[in-house]
C-alpha positions as CSV (number, residue, x, y, z in Angstrom):
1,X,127.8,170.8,149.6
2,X,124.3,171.3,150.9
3,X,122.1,168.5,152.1
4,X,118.8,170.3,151.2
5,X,117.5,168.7,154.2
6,X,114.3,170.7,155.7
7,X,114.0,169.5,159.7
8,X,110.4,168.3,160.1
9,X,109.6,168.2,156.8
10,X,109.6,165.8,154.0
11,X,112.9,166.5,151.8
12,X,112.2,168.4,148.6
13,X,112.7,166.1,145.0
14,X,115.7,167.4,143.6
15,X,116.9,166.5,140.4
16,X,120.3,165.2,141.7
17,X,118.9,162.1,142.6
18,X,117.9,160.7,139.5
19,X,121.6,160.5,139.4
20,X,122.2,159.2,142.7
21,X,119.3,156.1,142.6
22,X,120.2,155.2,139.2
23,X,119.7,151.8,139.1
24,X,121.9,151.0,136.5
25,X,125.3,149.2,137.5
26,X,127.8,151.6,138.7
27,X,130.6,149.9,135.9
28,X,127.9,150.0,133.3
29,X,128.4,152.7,130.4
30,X,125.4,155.4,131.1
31,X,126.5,157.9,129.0
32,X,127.9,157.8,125.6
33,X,129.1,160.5,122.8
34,X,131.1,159.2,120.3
35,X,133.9,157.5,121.0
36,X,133.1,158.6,124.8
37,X,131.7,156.2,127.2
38,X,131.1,157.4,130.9
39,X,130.1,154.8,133.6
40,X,127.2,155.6,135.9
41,X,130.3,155.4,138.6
42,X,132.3,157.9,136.7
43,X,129.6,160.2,136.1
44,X,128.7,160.3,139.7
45,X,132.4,160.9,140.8
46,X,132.6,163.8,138.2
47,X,129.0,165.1,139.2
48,X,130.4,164.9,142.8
49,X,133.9,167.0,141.8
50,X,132.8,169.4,140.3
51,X,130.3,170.7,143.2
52,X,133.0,170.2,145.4
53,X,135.0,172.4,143.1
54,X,132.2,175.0,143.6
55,X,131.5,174.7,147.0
56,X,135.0,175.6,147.7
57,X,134.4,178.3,145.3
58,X,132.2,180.0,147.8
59,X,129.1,179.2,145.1
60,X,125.5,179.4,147.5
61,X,122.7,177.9,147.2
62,X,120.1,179.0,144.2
63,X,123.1,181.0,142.7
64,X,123.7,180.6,138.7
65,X,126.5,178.5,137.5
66,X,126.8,178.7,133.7
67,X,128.3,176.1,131.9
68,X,129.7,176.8,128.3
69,X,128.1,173.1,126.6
70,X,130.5,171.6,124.4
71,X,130.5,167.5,124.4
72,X,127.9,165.9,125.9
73,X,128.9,163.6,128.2
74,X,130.8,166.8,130.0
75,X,127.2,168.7,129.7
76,X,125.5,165.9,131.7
77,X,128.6,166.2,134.5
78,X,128.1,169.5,134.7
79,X,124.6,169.9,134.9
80,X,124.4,166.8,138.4
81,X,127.4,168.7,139.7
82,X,126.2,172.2,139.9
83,X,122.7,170.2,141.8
84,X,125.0,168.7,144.4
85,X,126.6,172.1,145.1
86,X,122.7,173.5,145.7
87,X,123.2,175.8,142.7
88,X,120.9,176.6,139.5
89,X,122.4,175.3,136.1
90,X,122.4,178.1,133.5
91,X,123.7,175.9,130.0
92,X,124.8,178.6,127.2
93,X,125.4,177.0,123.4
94,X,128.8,177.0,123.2
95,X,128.6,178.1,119.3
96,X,126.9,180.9,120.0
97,X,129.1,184.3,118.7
98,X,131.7,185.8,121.7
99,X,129.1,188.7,121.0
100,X,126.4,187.0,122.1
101,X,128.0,184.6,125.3
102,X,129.0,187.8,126.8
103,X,125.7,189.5,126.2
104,X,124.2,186.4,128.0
105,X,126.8,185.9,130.8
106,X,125.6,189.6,131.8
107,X,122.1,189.2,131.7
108,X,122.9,185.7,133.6
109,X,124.6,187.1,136.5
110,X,126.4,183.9,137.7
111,X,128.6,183.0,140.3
112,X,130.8,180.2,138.1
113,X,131.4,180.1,134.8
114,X,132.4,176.4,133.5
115,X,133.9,175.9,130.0
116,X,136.3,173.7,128.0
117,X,139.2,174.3,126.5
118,X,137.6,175.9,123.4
119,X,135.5,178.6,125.0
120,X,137.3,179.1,128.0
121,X,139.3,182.4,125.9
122,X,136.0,183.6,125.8
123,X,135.1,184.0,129.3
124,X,135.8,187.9,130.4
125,X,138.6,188.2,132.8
126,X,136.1,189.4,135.4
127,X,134.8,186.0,136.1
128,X,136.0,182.9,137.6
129,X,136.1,180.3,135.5
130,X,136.5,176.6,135.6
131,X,137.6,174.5,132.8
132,X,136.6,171.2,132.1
133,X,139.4,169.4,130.5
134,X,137.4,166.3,130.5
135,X,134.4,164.8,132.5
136,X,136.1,164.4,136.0
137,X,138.6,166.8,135.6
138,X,137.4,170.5,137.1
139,X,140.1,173.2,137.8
140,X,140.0,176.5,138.7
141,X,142.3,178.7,136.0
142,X,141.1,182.0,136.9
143,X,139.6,183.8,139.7
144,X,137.1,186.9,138.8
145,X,136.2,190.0,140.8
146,X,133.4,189.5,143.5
147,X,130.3,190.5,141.0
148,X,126.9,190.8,142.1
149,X,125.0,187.7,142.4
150,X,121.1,186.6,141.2
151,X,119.3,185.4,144.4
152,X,117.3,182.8,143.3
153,X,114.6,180.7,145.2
154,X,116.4,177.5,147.0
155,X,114.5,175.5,144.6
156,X,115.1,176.7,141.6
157,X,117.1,174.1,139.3
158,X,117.7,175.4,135.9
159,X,117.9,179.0,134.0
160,X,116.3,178.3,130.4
161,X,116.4,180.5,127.4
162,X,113.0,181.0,125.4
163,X,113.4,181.2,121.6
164,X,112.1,184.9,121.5
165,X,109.8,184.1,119.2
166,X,107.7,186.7,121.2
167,X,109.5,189.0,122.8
168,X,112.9,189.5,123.5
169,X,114.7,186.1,124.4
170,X,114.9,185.5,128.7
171,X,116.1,183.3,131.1
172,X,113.0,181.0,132.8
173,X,113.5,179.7,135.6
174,X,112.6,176.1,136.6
175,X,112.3,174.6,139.3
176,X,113.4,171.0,140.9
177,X,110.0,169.7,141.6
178,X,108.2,171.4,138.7
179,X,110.4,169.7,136.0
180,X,110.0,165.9,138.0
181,X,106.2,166.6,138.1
182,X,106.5,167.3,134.5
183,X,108.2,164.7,133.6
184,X,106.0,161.9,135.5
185,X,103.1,163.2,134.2
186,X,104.8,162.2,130.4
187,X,106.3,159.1,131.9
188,X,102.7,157.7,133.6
189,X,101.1,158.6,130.5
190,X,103.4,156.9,127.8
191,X,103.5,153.8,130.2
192,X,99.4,153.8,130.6
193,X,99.0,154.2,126.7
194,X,101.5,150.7,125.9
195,X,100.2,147.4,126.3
196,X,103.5,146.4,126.2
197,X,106.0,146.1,129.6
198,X,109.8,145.5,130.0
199,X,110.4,142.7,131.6
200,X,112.4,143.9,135.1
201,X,115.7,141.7,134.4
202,X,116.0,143.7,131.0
203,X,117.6,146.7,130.7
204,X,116.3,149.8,129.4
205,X,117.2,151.1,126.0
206,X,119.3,153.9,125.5
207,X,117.8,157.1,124.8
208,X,119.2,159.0,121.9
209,X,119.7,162.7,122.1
210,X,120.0,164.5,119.1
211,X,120.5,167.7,119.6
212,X,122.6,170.0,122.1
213,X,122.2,169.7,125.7
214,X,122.5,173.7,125.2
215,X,119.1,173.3,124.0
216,X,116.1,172.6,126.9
217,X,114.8,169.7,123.9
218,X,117.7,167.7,124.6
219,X,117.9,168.9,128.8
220,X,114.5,167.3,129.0
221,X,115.0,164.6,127.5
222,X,118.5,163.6,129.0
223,X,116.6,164.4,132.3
224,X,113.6,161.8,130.9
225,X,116.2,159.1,130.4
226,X,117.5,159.5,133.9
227,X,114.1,159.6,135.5
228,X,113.6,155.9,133.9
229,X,116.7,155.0,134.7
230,X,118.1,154.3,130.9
231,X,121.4,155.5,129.7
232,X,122.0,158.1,127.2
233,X,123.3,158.6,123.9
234,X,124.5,162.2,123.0
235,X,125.1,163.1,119.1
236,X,126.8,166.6,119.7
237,X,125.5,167.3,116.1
238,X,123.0,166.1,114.1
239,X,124.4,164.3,111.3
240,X,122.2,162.1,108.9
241,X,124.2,159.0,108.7
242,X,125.4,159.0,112.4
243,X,121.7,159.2,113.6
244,X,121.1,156.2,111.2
245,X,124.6,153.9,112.9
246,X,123.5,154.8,116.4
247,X,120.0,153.4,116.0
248,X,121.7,150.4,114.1
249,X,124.3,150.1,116.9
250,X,122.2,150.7,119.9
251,X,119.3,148.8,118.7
252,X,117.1,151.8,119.6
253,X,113.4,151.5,118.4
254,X,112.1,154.6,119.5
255,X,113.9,158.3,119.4
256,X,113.0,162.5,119.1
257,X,113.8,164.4,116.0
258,X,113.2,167.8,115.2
259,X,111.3,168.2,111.9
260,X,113.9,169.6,110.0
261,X,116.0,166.5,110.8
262,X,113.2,164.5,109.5
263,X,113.7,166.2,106.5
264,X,116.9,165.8,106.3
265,X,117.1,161.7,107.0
266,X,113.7,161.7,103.9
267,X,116.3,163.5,102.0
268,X,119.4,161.3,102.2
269,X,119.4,159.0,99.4
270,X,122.2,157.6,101.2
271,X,119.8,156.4,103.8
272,X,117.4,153.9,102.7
273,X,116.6,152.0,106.3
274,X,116.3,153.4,109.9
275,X,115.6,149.6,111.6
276,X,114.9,148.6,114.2
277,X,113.7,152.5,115.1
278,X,109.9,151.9,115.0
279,X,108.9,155.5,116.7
280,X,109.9,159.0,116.7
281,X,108.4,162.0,118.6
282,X,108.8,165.4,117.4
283,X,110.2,168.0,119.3
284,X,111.0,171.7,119.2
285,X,109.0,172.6,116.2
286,X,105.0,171.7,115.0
287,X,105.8,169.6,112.5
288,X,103.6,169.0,108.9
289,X,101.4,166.8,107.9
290,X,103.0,166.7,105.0
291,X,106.5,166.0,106.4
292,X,105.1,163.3,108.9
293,X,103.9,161.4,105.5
294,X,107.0,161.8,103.8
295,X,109.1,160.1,106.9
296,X,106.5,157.5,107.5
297,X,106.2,156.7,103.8
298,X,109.8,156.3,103.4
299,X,111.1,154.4,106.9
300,X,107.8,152.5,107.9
301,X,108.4,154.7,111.5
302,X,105.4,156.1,113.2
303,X,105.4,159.5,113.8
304,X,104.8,161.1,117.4
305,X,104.1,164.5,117.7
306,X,104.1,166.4,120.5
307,X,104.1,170.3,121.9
308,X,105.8,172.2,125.1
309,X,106.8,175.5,126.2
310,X,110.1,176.0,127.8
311,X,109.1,178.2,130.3
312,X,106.5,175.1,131.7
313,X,108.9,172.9,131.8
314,X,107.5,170.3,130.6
315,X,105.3,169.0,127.7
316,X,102.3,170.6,127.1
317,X,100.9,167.8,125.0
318,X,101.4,164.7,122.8
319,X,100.6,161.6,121.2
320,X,100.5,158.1,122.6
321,X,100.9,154.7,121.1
322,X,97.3,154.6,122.3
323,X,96.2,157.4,120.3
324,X,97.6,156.1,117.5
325,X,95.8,152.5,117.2
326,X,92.5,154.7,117.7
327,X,93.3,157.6,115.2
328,X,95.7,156.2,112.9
329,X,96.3,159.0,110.3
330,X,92.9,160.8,111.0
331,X,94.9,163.4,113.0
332,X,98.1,163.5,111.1
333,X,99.8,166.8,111.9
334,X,98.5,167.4,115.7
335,X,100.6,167.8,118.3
336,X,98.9,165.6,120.3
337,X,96.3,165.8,123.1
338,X,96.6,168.0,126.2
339,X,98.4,165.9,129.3
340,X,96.7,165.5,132.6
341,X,96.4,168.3,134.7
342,X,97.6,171.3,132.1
343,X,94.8,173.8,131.1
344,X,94.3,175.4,127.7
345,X,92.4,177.8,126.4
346,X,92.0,179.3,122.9
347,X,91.0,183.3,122.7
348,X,90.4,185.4,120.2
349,X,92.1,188.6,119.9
350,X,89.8,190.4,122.3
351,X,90.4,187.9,125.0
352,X,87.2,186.0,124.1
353,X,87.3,182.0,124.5
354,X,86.8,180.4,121.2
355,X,85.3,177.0,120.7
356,X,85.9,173.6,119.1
357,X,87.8,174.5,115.8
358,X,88.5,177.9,116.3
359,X,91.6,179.6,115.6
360,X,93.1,181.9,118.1
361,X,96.0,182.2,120.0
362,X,96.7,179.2,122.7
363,X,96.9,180.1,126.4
364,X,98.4,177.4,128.7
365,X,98.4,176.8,132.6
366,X,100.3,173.9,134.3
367,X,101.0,172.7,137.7
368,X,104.3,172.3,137.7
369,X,105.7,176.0,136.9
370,X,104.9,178.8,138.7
371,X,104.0,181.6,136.0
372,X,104.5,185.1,137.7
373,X,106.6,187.8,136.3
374,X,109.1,187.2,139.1
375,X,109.5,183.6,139.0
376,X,110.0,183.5,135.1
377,X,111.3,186.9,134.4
378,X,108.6,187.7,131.4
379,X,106.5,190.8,131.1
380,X,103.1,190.8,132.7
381,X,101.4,190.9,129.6
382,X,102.3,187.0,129.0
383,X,100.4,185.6,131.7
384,X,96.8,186.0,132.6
385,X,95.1,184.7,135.6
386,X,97.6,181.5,135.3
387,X,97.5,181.3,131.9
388,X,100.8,182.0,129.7
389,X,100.4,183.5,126.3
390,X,102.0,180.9,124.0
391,X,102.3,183.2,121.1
392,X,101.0,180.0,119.3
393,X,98.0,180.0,116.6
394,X,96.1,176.9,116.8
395,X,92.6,174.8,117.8
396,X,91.0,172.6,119.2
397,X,89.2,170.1,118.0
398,X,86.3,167.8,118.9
399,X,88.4,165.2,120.3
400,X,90.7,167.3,122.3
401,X,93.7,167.1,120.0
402,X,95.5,170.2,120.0
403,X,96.3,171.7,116.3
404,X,99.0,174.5,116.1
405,X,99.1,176.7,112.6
406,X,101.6,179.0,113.5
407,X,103.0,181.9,115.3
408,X,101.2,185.2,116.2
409,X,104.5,186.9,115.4
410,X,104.6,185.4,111.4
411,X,101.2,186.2,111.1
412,X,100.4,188.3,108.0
413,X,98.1,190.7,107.9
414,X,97.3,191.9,104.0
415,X,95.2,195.1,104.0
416,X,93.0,193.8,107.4
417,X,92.9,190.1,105.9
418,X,94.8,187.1,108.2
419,X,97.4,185.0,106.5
420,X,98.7,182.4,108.5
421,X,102.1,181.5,106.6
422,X,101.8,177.7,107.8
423,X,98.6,177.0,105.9
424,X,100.3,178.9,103.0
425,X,103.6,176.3,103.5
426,X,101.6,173.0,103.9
427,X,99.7,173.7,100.9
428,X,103.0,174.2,98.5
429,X,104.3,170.8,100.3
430,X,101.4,169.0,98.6
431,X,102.6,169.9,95.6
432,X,104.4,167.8,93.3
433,X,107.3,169.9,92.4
434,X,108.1,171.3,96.1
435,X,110.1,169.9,98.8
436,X,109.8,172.5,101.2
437,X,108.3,176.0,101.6
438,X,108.6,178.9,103.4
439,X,106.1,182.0,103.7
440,X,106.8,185.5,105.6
441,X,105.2,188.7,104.9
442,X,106.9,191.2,103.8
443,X,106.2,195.2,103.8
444,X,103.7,197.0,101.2
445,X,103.1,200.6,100.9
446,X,99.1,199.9,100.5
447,X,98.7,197.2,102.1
448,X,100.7,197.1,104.9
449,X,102.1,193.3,104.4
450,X,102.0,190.7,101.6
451,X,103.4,187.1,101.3
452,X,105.8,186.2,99.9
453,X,107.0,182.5,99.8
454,X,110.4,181.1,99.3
455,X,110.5,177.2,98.0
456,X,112.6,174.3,97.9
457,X,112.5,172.5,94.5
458,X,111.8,168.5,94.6
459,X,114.5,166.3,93.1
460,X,114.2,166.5,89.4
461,X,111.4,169.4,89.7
462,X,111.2,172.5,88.0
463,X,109.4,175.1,90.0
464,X,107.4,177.7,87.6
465,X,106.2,180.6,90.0
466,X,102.8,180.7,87.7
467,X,102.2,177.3,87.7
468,X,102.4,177.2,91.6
469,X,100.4,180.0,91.9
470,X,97.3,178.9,89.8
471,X,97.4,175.0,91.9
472,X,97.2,177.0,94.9
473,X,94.0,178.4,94.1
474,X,92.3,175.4,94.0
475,X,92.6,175.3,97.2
476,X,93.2,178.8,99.2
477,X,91.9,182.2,99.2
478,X,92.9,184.8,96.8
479,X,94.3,186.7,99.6
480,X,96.3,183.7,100.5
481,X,98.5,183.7,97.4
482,X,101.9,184.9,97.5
483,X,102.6,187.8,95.7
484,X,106.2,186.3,95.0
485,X,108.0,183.1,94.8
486,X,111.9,182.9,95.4
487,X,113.1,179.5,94.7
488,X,116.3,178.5,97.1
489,X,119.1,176.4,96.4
490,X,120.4,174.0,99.2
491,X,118.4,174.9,102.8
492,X,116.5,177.7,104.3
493,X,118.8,179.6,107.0
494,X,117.6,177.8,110.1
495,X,118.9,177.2,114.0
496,X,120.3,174.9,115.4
497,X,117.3,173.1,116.1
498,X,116.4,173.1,112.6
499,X,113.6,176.3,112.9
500,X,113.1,177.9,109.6
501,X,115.0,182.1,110.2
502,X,112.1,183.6,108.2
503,X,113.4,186.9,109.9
504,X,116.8,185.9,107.5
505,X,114.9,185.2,104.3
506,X,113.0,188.7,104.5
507,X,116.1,190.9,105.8
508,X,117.5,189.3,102.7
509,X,114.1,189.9,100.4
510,X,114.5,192.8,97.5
511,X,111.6,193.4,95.4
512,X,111.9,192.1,91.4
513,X,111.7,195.9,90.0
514,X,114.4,197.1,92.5
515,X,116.5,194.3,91.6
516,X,116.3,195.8,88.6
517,X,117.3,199.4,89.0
518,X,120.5,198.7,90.3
């Protein structure tokens, strides 16, 4: 295993040692997945295993090592053990189709691959593979053909996959001191905005994970909890009443949740109390004003929004408790305000910088990634002079909070006139007889997009499409209106971290009058 030791320089921060200067007891449980509890002893003995497992493997330094994720506390093993070896973790989600792994195996070049004993079939035969039978337990059960290997800097930690939202989805690359940076800056910032300290002889709270460590939402954050030293609570997958017993069990008063989770917990009638949980920031998706009421009107929680890009590797933005007792629900639905030493900009579609309030799309530069074509593997056309193209629609506003409306890619564009489908959503969530909305545009011989919106009845609503349709202009633009309302039963198709497949609801769109010549 390499040292990573530079002679007459200071050592690089790696990530490994977050791990290694825990300074929880080494008996004391630091990970835990369901019935699964890991010491910070046994962790570090597993970590250590497995990159001895790969050094004897022949695996380099900055080479790829993809672990297939499947249970959590295995996921955190793997992710320490391929740092010890000096590799680069590459996570792929384990419920992805065999179409898919494979496509992304290719594309990801590595020099392991490390799965369990449900996905290990799916490995082709021309890679070595490692199962993990359980956290500890690494073997070797077959040995690939040499392949050609990704050369990747010495310091490069992790391979991350963007969402696509913009382009076609690729592997970012992040590096060891970038995502520590990253994280401090969160850490000093959440710490500076509480005027209320631990006390050193009491330990830190667990941090709950809620979604896949597949997922660079729950890498962060499992990454944050080590960087504080707290242990870690994995749910493999989100489930309404196991989110509620964990917070009950573990005492934990503040988490992250998705904002289709939040939905989902606002939803549960079998769910009535979340205590002691007090605060939850939102990851992975801008969430609502709307939906931010909703939760805080039914648990008492506070809501804490916040906003990132994967390919920074870090948060771009958020809310602090701070921010809170000054704005209270003035700024309900931000994500937050900008952290120290990130840059933002908001241009127009020429390229011209917009001022306070106005909408264009959000350009970020940060410190801690280094944004050229060859160190994240994106076209050219992303970044500009430091900046990386978000894809994001938003403003900002005379206080510095940062507003996103939406995505340059679901923006509609009827006949030369802008729709932006979330001001179309949040306005069917105020109304009465909608739980949850949906708008995409779809094609139109004249006028080259319309909207169309698909809705989520309230319990005990009726939705009438004219109704809906007259309420909304009270309050939007003609052009705004959709030309159609589908009404859904159950949920919108979504991911798996709970992101709204519009792409699904409009491959699966027919017009009313062709529906009704078939």
């Amino acid at each position: 295993m390499s040292e990573h030791v530079s002679s007459g320089q200071e050592t690089p921060r790696r990530l490994e040692r977050l791990l290694l200067d825990h300074t929880m007891p080494p008996d004391a449980p630091l990970i835990r997945c369901g019935d699964e509890n890991v010491s910070r002893a046994e962790l570090t003995e597993s970590a250590f295993a497995l990159a001895r497992v790969l050094t004897e493997c022949g695996v380099g330094t900055g080479e790829p090592v993809v672990y297939i994720v499947g249970r959590g506390a295995t996921a955190v093993a793997a992710m320490f053990g391929v740092w010890l070896a000096g590799a680069v973790y590459v996570p792929l989600n384990g419920r992805h189709t065999e179409h898919e792994l494979i496509r992304q195996l290719q594309e990801s070049a590595p020099a392991i691959v490390i799965a369990d004993a449900a996905t290990c079939d799916l490995v082709p035969a021309g890679y070595t593979c490692v199962l993990a039978d359980a956290v500890g337990q690494w073997r070797v059960i077959r040995t690939g053909l040499p392949l050609a290997r990704t050369a990747l800097p010495a310091d490069a930690a992790l391979l991350m996959r963007t969402s696509g939202t913009v382009s076609k989805p690729k592997a970012v690359v992040l590096r060891h001191e970038g995502v520590l940076a990253g994280i401090d800056t969160v850490v000093d910032r959440i710490r500076g905005s509480s005027t209320r300290r631990r006390s050193d002889d009491r330990p830190p709270q667990p941090n709950l994970i809620p979604t896949s460590l597949a997922l660079w939402a729950g890498v962060w954050n499992t990454i944050f909890a080590m960087r504080i030293s707290a242990p870690v609570v994995v749910m493999d997958r989100f489930e309404t009443l196991q989110f509620a017993e964990i917070v009950r069990t573990y005492g934990i008063t503040s988490s992250i949740l998705a904002p289709a989770m939040m939905s989902m917990l606002v939803e549960d009638e079998r769910i009535t109390d979340l205590s002691p949980l007090r605060i939850v920031r939102s990851i992975s998706a801008p969430l609502s004003p709307v939906q931010a009421r909703r939760f805080h009107e039914r648990f008492g929680v506070m809501v804490l929004n916040s906003y990132g890009q994967t390919e920074l590797g870090s948060e771009i933005a958020g809310w602090t408790t701070r921010d809170i007792r000054e704005y209270g629900d003035r700024k309900l639905g931000a994500v937050g305000r900008v952290h120290p030493g990130i840059g933002i900009k908001v241009l127009d579609e020429e390229g011209r910088a917009l001022g306070v309030g106005e909408s264009g799309e959000i350009f970020v530069s940060s410190p801690f990634s280094v944004l050229t074509e060859q160190s994240t593997g994106f076209d050219q056309d992303r970044i500009a002079d430091g900046f990386l193209r978000t894809g994001d629609i938003g403003y900002l506003d005379e206080d510095g909070f940062i507003w996103v409306e939406g995505r340059v890619s679901d923006m509609i564009n009827r006949g030369g006139l802008k729709v932006v489908p979330g001001e179309v959503e949040e306005a069917l969530r105020e109304l009465p007889d909608i739980q949850d909305a949906c708008v995409a545009g779809i094609p139109d011989p004249r006028l080259g997009e319309v909207p169309v919106a698909w809705v989520i009845a309230a319990q005990g609503r009726a939705v009438e499409p004219l109704t809906v349709a007259e309420q909304l202009r009270q309050t939007l633009a003609g052009y705004k209106i959709p030309i159609d309302f589908r009404i859904v039963d159950g949920d919108f198709p979504r991911s798996e971290i709970g992101k709204v497949l519009r792409r699904e609801l409009v491959q699966q769109y027919v017009p009313i009058e062709e529906t009704a010549n078939s």
